[in-house]
N, C-alpha and C positions, 0 to 999 in steps of 0.2 A: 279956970282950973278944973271944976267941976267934967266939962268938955273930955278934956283932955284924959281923965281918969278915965272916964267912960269909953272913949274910944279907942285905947291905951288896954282896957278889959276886952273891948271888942277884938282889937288885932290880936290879943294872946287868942281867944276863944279860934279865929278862923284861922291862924296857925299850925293850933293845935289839932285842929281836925283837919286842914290839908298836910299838913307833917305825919299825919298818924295814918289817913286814907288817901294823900298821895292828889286830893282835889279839895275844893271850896274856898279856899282863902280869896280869890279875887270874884267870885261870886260871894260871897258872904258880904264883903268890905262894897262891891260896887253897889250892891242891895240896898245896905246902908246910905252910902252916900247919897240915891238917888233920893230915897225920903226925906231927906232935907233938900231936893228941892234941886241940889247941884246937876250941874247939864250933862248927861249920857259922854261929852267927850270928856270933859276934864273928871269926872268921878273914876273913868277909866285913866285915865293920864293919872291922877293921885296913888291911884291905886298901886301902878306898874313903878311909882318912883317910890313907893315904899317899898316894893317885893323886889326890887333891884340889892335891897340891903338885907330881908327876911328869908330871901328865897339863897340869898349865900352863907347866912346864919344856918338855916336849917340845909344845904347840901353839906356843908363842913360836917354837921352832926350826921349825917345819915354817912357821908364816907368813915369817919371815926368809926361806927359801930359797923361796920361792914354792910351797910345793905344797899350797896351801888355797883351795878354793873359799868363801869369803865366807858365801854366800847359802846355800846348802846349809848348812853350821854354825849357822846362823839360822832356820833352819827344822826342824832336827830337833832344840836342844837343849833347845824347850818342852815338847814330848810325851816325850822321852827324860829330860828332869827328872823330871815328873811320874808317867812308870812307875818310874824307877829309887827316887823317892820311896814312892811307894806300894808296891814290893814290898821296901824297906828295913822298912817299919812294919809286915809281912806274912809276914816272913819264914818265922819261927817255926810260923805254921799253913798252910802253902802247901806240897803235894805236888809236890815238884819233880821228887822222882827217877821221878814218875811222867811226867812230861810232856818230861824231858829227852833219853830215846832218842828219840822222834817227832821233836822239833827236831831234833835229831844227824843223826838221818836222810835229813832235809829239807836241810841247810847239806853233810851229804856230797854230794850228788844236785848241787848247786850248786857245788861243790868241784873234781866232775870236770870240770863244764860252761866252770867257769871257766880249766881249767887247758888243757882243751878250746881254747876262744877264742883263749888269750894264743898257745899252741900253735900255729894253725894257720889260725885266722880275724881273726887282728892286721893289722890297715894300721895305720900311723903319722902315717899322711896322715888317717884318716876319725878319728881322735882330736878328743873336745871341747873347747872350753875351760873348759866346766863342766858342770855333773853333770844339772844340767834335773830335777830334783826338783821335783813337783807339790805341791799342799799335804796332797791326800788322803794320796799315799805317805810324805808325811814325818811324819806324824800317827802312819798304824798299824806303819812302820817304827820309829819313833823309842819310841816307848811302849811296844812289844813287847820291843826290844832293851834298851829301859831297864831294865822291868820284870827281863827274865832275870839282866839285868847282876846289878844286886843281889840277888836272889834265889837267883842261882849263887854268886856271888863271880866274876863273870867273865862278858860277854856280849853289851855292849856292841861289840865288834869284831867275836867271832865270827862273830855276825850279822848286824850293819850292812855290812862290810866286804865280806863275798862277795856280798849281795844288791845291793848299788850297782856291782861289778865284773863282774855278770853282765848287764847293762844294757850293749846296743851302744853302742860310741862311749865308753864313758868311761874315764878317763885313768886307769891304776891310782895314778899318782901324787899327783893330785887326790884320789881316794879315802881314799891312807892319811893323808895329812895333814889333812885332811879331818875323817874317823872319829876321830883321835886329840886333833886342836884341842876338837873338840867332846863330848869325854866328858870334858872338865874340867869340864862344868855336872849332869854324871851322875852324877861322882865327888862333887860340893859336893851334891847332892840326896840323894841316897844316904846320908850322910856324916848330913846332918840328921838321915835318918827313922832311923838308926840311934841318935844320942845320944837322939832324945824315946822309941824303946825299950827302950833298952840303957841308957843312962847314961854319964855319960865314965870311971867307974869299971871298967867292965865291959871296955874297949879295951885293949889289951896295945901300952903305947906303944912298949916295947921294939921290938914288931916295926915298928912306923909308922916309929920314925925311922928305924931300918936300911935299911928298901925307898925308904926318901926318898931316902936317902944315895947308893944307886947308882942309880936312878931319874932323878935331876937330873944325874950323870955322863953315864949313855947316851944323855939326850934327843938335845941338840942332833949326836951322835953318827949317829944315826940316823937325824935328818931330814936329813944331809947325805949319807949311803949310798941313800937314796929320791932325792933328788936330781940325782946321780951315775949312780944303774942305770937301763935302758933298761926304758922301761914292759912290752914285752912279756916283760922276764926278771925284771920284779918281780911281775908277773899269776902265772906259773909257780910262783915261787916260794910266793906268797902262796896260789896253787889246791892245792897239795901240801900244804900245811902244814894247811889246811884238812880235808883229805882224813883226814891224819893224826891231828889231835887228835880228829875225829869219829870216826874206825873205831875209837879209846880208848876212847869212848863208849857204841859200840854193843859192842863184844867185851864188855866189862862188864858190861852191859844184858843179853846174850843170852846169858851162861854157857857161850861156848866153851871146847870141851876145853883145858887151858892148853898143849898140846904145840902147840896147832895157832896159839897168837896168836904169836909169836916168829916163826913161819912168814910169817903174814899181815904182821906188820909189815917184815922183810924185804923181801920184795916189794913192800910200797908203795913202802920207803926204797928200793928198786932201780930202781922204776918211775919213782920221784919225779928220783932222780942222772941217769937216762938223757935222762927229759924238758930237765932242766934243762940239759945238754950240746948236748942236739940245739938249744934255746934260744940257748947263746952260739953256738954255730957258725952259726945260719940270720942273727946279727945281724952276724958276722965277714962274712959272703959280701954281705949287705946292703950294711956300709961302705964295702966292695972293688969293689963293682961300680956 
């Protein structure tokens, strides 16, 4: 029982923060799972057959409160089906940890840029009303980010999420409800190519229902704090967090001395508080004048 509470807290927490910044929930959960121990497939296979019920919890909230572009969700959840499918079936002989610092790399560089933007090159006026996603970018974004999704246990956001916010003119808002609506056809695809590899035996339902349980709490939670926040203080936030789970990535990747990551993390978390300050204060001066 004990378990169950605990990881019932855990799934609200990485809900909550992929509901509200549009990524982490299957990095958060597959995290977890691997520290106990569970095998890189099925911690990803548990993962996807909880977010198959949380990721439709929280699009239902995010279209309720308007922050879903339509047409974009329509367009990237064929090719993000179809990678997140094919790297669920693939899993197993797929060198991820080799290709995973170069993305990491790639989504930091995008991370700054974005935090950049919300920062300092935000109008509120030059805001879209939708995302303007082409067919060609919804294809190789959608398939890439699928494909990682599963493959990682987590990646679908990561990468969907900062490369559609790094795009002038679009509405961080729109983005995360958006990105989050639409990985409920990633998490059902994924979810397959795992049972035809894995089996339904092989899945640790104990942990599904748990991350269900707080999962379906936080949704509508979250898509009401996306809601609520002023696009450029959700960019911000969403740019640092970014920043953050990728320099995880790369510290890892690169066998920094351990004296020096504590350091390094500090200072993002220092650089990330200040950003965010200087954020509500430029939106305070904004209201008032």
């Amino acid at each position: 029982m004990r378990k169950l509470i605990i990881f019932t807290v855990i799934g609200f927490l990485a809900q909550l923060i992929d509901g509200s910044l549009g990524m982490a929930y299957g990095v958060t959960s597959s995290s977890l799972l691997l520290t106990f121990g569970i095998a890189p497939a099925i911690a990803s296979a548990s993962v996807h057959m909880a977010e198959v019920v949380t990721t439709a919890a929280s699009g239902i909230s995010h279209i309720k409160f308007g922050n879903v572009d339509r047409q974009a969700v329509f367009k990237l959840i064929i090719p993000g089906s179809i990678g997140a499918f094919v790297g669920a079936c693939f899993l197993s002989h797929l060198p991820g940890n080799i290709v995973k610092p170069y993305i990491s790399l790639f989504l930091l560089i995008l991370g700054i840029y974005v935090l950049f933007r919300f920062l300092f090159q935000f109008n509120q006026g030059s805001e879209k009303k939708s995302i303007n996603l082409s067919r060609k970018q919804s294809i190789s974004l959608g398939f890439i980010a699928g494909f990682a999704d599963a493959t990682g246990g987590g990646g679908w956001g990561p990468i969907t999420t900062p490369v559609l916010l790094s795009r002038k003119g679009t509405s961080a808002r729109k983005v995360i409800g958006t990105v989050d609506t639409s990985e409920f056809a990633i998490a059902v695809s994924a979810s397959i190519g795992f049972l035809i590899s894995l089996g339904w035996k092989e899945v640790n339902w104990f942990w599904v229902i748990a991350l269900m349980l707080g999962g379906i709490i936080a949704a509508p939670i979250a898509a009401w704090l996306v809601k609520r926040l002023p696009s450029h203080l959700l960019g911000v936030l969403v740019g640092g967090f970014i920043i953050l789970t990728n320099a995880q990535t790369l510290l890892n990747a690169w066998s920094i001395n351990d004296l020096w990551i504590p350091i390094i993390y500090v200072f993002i978390s220092i650089v990330w508080t200040v950003t965010i300050i200087f954020a509500v204060r430029n939106n305070k001066k904004h209201v008032n004048s």
